[in-house]
C-alpha positions in Angstrom: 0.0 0.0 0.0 1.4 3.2 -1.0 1.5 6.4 1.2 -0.6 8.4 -1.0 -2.9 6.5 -3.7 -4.4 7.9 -6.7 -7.6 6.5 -8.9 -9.7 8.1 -11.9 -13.2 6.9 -11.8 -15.7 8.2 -14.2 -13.4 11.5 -14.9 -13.0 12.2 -11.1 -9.8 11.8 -10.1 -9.1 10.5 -6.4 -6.2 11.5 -3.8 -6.3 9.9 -0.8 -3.4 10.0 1.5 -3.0 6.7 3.4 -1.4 6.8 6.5 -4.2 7.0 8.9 -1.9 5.8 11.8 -0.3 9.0 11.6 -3.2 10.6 10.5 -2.1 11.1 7.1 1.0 13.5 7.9 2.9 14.5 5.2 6.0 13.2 4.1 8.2 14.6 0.9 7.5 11.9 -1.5 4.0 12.7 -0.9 4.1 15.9 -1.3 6.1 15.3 -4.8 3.9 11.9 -5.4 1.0 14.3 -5.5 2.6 17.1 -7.4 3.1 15.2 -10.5 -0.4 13.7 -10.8 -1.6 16.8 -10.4 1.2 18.3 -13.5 0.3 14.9 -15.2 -4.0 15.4 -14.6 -3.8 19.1 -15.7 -3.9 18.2 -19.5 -5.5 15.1 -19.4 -9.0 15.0 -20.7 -10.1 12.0 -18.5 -10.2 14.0 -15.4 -12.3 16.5 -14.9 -12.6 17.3 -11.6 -9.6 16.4 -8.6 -10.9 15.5 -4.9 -8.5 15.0 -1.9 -9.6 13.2 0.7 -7.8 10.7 4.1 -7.9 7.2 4.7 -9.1 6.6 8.2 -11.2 7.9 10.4 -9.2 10.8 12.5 -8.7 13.1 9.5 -7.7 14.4 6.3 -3.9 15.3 7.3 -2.6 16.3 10.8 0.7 18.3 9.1 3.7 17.5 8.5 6.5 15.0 9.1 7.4 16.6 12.4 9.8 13.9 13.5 11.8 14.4 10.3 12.0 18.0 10.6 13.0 17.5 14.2 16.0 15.0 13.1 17.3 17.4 10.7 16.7 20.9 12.7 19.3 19.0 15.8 21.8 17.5 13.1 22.1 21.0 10.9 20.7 19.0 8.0 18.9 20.7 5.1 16.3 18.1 3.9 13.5 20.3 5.5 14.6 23.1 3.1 13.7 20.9 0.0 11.0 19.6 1.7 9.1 23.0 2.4 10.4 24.0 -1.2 8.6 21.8 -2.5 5.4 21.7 -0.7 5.4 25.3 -1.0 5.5 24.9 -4.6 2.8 22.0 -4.3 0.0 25.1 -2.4 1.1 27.4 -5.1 0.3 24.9 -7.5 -3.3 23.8 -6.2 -4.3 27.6 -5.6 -4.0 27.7 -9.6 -5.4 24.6 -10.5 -7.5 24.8 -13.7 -9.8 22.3 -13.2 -11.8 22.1 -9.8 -10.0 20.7 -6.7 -12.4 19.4 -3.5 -11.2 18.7 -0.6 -12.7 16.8 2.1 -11.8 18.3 5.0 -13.4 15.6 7.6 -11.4 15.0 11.2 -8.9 16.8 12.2 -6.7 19.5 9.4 -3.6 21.0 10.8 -0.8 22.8 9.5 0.4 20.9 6.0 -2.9 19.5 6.2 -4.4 23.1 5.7 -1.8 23.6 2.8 -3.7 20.9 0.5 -6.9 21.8 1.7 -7.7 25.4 1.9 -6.3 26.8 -1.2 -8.2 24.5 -3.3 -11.6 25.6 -5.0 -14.0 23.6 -3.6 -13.5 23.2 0.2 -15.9 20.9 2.2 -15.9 20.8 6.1 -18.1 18.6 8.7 -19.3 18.5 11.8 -15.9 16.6 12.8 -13.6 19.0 11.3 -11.2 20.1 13.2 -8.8 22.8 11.7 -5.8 24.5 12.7 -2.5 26.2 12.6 -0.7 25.0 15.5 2.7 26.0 14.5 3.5 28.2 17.5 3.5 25.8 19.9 6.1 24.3 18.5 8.6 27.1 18.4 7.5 27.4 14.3 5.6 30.3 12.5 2.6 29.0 10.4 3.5 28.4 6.7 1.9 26.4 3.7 0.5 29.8 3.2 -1.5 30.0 5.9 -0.1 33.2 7.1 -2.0 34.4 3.7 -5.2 32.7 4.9 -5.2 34.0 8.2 -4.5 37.6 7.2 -7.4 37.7 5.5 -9.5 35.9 7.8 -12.7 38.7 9.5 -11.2 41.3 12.0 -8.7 39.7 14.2 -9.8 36.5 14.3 -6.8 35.0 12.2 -4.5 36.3 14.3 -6.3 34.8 17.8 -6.0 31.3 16.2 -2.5 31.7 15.0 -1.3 33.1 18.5 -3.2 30.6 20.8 -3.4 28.0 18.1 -7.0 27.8 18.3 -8.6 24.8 16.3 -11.7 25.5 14.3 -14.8 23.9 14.0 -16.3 23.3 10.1 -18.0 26.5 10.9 -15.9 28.6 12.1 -13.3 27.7 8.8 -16.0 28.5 6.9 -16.1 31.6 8.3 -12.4 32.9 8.6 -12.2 32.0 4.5 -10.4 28.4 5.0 -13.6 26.7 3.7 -16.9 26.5 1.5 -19.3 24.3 1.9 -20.7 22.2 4.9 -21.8 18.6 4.5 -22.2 15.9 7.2 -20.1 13.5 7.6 -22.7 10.7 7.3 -23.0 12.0 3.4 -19.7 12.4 2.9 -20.4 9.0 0.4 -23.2 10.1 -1.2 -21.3 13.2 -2.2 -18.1 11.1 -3.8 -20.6 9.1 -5.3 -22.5 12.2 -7.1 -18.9 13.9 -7.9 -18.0 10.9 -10.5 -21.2 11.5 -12.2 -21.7 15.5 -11.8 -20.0 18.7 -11.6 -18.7 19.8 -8.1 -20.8 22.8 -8.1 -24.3 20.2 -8.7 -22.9 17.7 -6.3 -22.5 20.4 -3.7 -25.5 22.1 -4.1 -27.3 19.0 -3.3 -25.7 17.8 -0.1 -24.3 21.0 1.3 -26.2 22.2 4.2 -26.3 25.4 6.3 -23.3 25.3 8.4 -24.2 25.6 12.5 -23.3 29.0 14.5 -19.4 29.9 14.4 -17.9 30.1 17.9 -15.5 32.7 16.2 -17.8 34.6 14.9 -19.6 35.2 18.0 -16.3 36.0 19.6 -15.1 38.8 17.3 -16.0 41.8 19.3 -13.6 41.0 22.5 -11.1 39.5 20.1 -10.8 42.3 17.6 -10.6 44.6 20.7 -7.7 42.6 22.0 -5.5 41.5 19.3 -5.3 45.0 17.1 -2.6 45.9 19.5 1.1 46.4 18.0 2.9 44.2 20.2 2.0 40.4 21.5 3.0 41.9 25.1 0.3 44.5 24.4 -2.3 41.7 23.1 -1.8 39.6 26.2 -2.6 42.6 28.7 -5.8 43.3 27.0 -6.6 39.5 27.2 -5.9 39.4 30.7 -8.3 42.5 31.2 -10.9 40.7 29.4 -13.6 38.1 30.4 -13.5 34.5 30.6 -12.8 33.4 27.0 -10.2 36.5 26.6 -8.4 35.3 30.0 -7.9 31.4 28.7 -6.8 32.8 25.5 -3.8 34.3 27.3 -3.2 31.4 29.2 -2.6 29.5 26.3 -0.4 32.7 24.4 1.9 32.9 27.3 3.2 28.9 26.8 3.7 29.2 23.3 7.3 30.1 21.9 8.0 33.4 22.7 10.2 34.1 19.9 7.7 32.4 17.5 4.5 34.7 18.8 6.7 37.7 18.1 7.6 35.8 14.3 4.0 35.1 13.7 2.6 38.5 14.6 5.1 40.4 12.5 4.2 37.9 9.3 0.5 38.6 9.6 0.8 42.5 9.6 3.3 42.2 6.6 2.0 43.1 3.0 0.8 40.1 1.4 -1.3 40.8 -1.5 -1.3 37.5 -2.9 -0.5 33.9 -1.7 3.0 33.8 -3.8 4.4 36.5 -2.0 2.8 34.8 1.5 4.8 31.5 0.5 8.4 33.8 -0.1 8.2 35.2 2.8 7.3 31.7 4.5 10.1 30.2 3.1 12.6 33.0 4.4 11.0 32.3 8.0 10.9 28.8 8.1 14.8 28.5 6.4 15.7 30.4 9.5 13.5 28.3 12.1 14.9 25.6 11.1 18.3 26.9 12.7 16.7 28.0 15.9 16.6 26.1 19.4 13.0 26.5 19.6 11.6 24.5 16.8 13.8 21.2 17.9 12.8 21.9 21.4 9.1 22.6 20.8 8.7 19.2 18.8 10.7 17.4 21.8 8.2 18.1 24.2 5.1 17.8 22.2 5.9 15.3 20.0 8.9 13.4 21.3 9.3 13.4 25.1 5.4 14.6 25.5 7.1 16.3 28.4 4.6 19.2 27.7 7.2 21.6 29.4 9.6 23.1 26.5 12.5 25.2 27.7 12.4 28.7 24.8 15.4 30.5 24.2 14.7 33.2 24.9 12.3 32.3 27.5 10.1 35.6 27.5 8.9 38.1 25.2 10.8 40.9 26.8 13.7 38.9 25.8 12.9 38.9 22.1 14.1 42.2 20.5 13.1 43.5 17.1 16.9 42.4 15.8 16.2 39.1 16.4 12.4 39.4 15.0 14.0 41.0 11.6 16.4 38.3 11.1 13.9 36.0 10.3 12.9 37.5 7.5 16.2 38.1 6.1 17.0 36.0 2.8 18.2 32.7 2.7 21.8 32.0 2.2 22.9 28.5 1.8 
């Protein structure tokens, strides 16, 4: 079994990436796996329409490799270089897709998971979606342009889930612009079936359904209060003067990588008119990550010792000076 399969039926061609123990991450010869079917589908006139969907039950794509990028950040390696090259490459490349691209966005949909997802046209969320950026609590910025996504997301509300890595429900991604369409999860069949025999747009207008109140959206007044400050130091004392909701959210800011919170803010305030520039300037970021203690450290007790207790250097935002902030955004020198 392969770690990514692909199938035409009836002119629909099928992605499904099959590593449900892992839920689906990412690795590179997926990301290049899928690259070329999608080069090879472009001009071939027995697909029509592209659907991405998970094998399993848990979700579409929880992100990347992390463990890879974690063995090559400590040895000084560059493999995560090519790798983010070329996922990079692989967003770009379903943003401009010609034909239509749907993605099933059922279970959970984090970081690189986002990346295949949300820039296609046709994005379809559930009751069980789960979808989020969770970069900065691993010493990391968010990338597969989702610094683009979130920038453009109602108010402030992309930058409260990139700071807090908030996870959003179907309805709230609908609303912040990272999907379309809502459809249960119990129909998720019947729509596949009615996609290898109709167009997208038919299919979806049949089984789509009014998506249920968005959390977020009820949220925005108190959030767009707090996070239109300059500084995160400035965003977590209005959060602490806040209510309930505004309080936890600064609970869970104040863990997070300091030097990463100060990374992330500066990338969401920068011009990004369009997702190209959004993936350049992700690059840049993530080329110097990749050299930083944090990111190694923040996998190691998330994802290796599940210590939960990372040790950031520099351990507080006071500590984190524009300098350090600016070099992360310089260009990448090999």
């Amino acid at each position: 079994m392969s770690d990514v399969e692909f199938h035409v039926h009836s002119g629909l061609g099928r992605i499904t990436l099959n590593r449900p123990k892992a839920i689906n991450a990412l690795k590179h010869d997926m990301v290049r796996a899928i690259s070329d079917r999608l080069t090879a589908w472009q001009d071939d006139p027995g697909v029509r329409a592209v659907v991405v969907d998970g094998a399993g039950e848990r979700g579409l794509c929880a992100g990347g490799d992390i463990r890879s990028i974690y063995e090559d950040a400590r040895s000084g390696g560059t493999a995560s270089l090519a790798f983010w090259a070329d996922e990079y490459r692989l967003n770009a490349q379903i943003a401009a897709y010609p034909k239509p691209y749907v993605a099933i966005m059922d279970g959970l949909v984090m970081g690189g998971g986002v990346g295949i997802s949300a820039h296609g046209s046709h994005r379809v969320v559930t009751e069980r979606s789960r979808v989020g950026m969770p970069e900065v609590g691993i010493g990391f910025v968010p990338d597969v342009g989702g610094t683009y996504l979130l920038s453009r997301a109602p108010g402030e509300l992309g930058t409260h889930v990139a700071l807090t890595t908030a996870t959003m429900s179907g309805a709230d991604a609908i609303h912040c612009g990272f999907a379309d369409h809502f459809v249960p999860s119990d129909r998720l069949p019947d729509l596949l079936d009615a996609l290898a025999t109709s167009t997208p747009a038919v299919a979806l207008a049949t089984f789509a359904e009014t998506p249920p109140a968005s959390q977020l959206e009820a949220d925005r007044p108190w959030i767009d209060e707090c996070y239109s400050a300059d500084s995160v130091e400035e965003v977590l004392e209005r959060l602490r003067r806040g209510g309930d909701a505004a309080f936890s959210a600064a609970k869970e800011i104040e863990i997070k990588s300091p030097t990463a919170l100060k990374v992330t803010l500066r990338s969401l305030r920068s011009p990004l008119p369009d997702l190209a520039t959004a993936l350049g300037q992700e690059y840049r970021v993530s080329s110097h990550a990749l050299r930083h203690p944090d990111l190694p450290e923040g996998v190691r007790a998330q994802i290796i010792d599940k210590d939960r207790s990372p040790r950031w250097q520099p351990a507080e935002l006071s500590e984190v000076d524009d300098e350090l902030v600016a070099s992360f955004f310089a260009e990448v020198t090999r």
